[in-house]
C-alpha positions in Angstrom: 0.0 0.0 0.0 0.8 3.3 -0.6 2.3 6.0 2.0 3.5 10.1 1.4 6.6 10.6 3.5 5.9 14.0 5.2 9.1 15.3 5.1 8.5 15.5 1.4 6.1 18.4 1.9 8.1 20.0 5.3 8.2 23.4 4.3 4.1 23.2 3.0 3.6 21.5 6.9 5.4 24.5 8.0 3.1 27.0 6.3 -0.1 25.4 6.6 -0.2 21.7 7.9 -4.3 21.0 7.4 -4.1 22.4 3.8 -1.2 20.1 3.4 -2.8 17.6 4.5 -5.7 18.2 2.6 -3.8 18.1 -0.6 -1.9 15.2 0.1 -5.6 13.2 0.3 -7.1 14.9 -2.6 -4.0 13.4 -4.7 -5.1 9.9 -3.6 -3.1 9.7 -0.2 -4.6 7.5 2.6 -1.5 6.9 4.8 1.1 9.0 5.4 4.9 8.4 7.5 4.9 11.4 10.2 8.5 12.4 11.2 10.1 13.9 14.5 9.0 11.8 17.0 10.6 11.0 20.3 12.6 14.1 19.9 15.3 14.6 22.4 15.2 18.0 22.8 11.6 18.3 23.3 9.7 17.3 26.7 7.9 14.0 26.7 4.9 16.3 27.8 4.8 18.4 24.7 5.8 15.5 22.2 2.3 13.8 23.3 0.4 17.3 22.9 2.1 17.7 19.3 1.3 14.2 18.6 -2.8 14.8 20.0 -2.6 18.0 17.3 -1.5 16.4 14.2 -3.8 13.4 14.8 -6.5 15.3 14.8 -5.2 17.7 11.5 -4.6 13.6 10.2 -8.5 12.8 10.9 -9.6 15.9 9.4 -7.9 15.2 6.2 -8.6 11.3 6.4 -5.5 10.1 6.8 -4.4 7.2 8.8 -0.9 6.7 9.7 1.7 3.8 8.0 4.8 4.2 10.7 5.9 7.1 11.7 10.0 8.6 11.8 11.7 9.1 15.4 14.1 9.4 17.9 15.1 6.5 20.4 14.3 8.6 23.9 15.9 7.1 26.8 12.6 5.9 27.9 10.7 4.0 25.0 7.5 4.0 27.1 7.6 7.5 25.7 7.4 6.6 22.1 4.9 4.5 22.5 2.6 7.1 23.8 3.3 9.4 20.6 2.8 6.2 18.4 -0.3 5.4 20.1 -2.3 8.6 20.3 -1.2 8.6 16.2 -2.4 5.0 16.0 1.0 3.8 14.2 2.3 0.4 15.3 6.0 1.0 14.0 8.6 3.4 14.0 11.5 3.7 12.0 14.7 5.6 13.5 16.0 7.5 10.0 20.0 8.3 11.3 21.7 7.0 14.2 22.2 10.9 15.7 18.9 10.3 16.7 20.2 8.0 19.2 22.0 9.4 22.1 25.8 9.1 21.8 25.8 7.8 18.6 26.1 9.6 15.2 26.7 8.8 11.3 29.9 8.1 12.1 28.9 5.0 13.7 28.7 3.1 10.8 32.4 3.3 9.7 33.7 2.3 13.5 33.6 -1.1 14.6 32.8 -0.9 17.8 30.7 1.8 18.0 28.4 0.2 15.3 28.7 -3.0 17.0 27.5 -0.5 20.3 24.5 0.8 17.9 23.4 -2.5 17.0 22.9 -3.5 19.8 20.9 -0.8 21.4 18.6 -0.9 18.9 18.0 -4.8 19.2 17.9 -4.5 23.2 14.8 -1.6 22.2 12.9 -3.9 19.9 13.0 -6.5 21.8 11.8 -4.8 25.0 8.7 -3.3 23.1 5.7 -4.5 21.5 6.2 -1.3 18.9 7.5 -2.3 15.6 10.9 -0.7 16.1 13.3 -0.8 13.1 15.7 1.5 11.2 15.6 3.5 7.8 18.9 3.6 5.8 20.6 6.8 4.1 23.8 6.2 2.2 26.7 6.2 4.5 25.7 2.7 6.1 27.9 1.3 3.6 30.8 2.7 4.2 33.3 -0.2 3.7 35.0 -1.5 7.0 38.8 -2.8 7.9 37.6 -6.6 7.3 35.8 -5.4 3.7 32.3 -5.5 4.5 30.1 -2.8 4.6 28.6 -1.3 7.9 25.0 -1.8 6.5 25.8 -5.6 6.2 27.6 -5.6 10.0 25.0 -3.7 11.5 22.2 -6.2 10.5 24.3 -9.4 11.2 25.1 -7.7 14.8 21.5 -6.4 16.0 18.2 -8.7 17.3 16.3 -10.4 14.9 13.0 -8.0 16.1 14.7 -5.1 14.4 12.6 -4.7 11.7 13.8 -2.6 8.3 12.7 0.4 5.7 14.9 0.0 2.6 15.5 3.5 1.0 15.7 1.8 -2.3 17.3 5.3 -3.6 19.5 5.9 -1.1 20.8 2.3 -1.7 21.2 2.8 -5.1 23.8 6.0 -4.8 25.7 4.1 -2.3 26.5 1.3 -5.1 24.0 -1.3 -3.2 22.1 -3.8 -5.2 18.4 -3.4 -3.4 17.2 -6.8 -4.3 20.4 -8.2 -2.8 19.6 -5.8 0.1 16.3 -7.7 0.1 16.8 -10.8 -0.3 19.3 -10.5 2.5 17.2 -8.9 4.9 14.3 -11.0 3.9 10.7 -10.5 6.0 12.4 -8.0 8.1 11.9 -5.6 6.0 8.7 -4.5 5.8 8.5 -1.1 4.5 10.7 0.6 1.0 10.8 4.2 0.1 10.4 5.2 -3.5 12.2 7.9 -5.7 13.8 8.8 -8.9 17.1 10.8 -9.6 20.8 11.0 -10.5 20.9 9.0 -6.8 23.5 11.7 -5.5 23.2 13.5 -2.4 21.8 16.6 -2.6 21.1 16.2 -6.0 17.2 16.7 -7.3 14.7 14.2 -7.5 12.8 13.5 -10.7 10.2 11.2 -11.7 10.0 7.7 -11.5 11.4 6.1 -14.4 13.8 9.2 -15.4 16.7 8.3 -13.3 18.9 5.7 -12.1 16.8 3.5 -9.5 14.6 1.1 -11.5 12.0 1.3 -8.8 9.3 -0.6 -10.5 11.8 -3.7 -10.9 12.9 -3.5 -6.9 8.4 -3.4 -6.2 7.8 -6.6 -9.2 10.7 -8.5 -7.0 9.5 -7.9 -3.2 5.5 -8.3 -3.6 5.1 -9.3 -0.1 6.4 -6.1 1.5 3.4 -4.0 2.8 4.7 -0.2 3.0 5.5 1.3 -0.5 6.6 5.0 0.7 6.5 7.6 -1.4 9.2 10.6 -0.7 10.8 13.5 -1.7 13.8 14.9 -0.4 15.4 17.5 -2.5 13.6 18.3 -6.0 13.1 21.2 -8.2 9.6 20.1 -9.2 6.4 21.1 -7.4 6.5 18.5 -5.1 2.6 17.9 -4.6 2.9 17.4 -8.5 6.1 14.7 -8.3 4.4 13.2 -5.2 1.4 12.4 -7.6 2.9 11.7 -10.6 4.9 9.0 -8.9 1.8 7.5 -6.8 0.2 7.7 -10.6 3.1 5.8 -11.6 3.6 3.2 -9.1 -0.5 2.2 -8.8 -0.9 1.8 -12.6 2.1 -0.4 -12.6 0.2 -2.8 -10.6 2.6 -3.4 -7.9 0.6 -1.2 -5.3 -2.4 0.4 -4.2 -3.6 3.4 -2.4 -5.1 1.0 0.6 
């Protein structure tokens, strides 16, 4: 099923989240992926109040939630709360900074990714939230031994650490995603979709004008349930790349809007 990554439309959310939210539904939208959850420098007190105001801005819209992006608070209890009142059953924590003591650094030290793995497994396991990570492109950073940190990471965390695949971001650090996949197998349970030249901070285009062949990654992993649509740098109107994509990706048959 189909999802809009928030962050794609940050500075429209800025400006005027319910017509944002409006828009996103009158393209097709019925789930969307929040992000800035369990934010560190924020109290758990008013996390759960910002959480109560965009639920209701979600129902007003009617938009449901897929899994939302977040911190790792020292508490998880507090999490939960935010997922809850947002009525998301996973969340996906998008860059180890978000972590306290850790950075993207991690992933090219040894020891401090073997550190990172495991605090994220010892959280998944002590929660009955789906807890699991989202990938950028510096996970696979290549190591002393010659692996990647991507590949030691997942061979060093619990087995209930669940993953998003950002097929893109995959793809610009010279990962194959259906080896990513097939790797990873059922843990993975959620991809996010986009086009481009697959370079940092380069501009996102359409599906089907870059380098990701996203349509082949969704005909080879039919059992995955989240097919996320995002955005995040683009010189396009991005309600009008957010829809032509979705237009893209539902007639190809390999997903739906719910």
């Amino acid at each position: 099923m189909l999802s809009a990554q928030l962050y794609s439309v940050r500075d429209q959310l800025a400006a005027d989240r319910p017509a944002t939210l409006a828009r996103l539904a009158e393209i097709g939208f019925r789930h969307v992926e929040p992000f800035g959850l369990g934010s560190p420098d924020r109290a758990p007190a008013e996390r759960r109040a910002a959480a109560r105001s965009l639920r209701a801005d979600l129902d007003a819209a009617g938009l449901a939630v897929s899994a939302v992006h977040a911190g790792l608070p020292g508490d998880i209890a507090e999490l939960e709360e935010e997922c809850e009142i947002l009525g998301a059953d996973t969340a996906f924590i998008p860059h180890p900074r978000l972590v306290a003591g850790f950075g993207e650094e991690t992933f090219a030290d040894p020891t401090q990714l073997d550190a990172f793995a495991e605090t994220l497994g010892a959280a998944a396991e002590s929660t009955n939230l789906g807890l699991g990570y989202h990938n950028h492109w510096f996970e696979w950073v290549r190591l002393p031994d010659g692996t990647t940190g991507y590949d030691r990471f997942w061979r060093r965390t619990s087995a209930e650490l669940l993953a998003e695949l950002d097929v893109y971001w995959a793809v610009a650090a010279g990962a194959d995603p259906a080896s990513v996949l097939a790797d990873l197998g059922d843990r993975v349970v959620a991809l996010h979709l986009k086009d481009g030249p697959a370079e940092p901070g380069a501009p996102q285009t359409q599906i089907g004008t870059g380098r990701v062949d996203v349509l082949g990654v969704l005909g080879g992993a039919p059992s995955i349930r989240w097919h996320v649509a995002e955005i995040d740098t683009t010189d396009l109107d991005p309600f009008d790349l957010l829809a032509t994509n979705a237009a893209t990706l539902v007639a190809s048959g390999r997903t739906t809007w719910s």
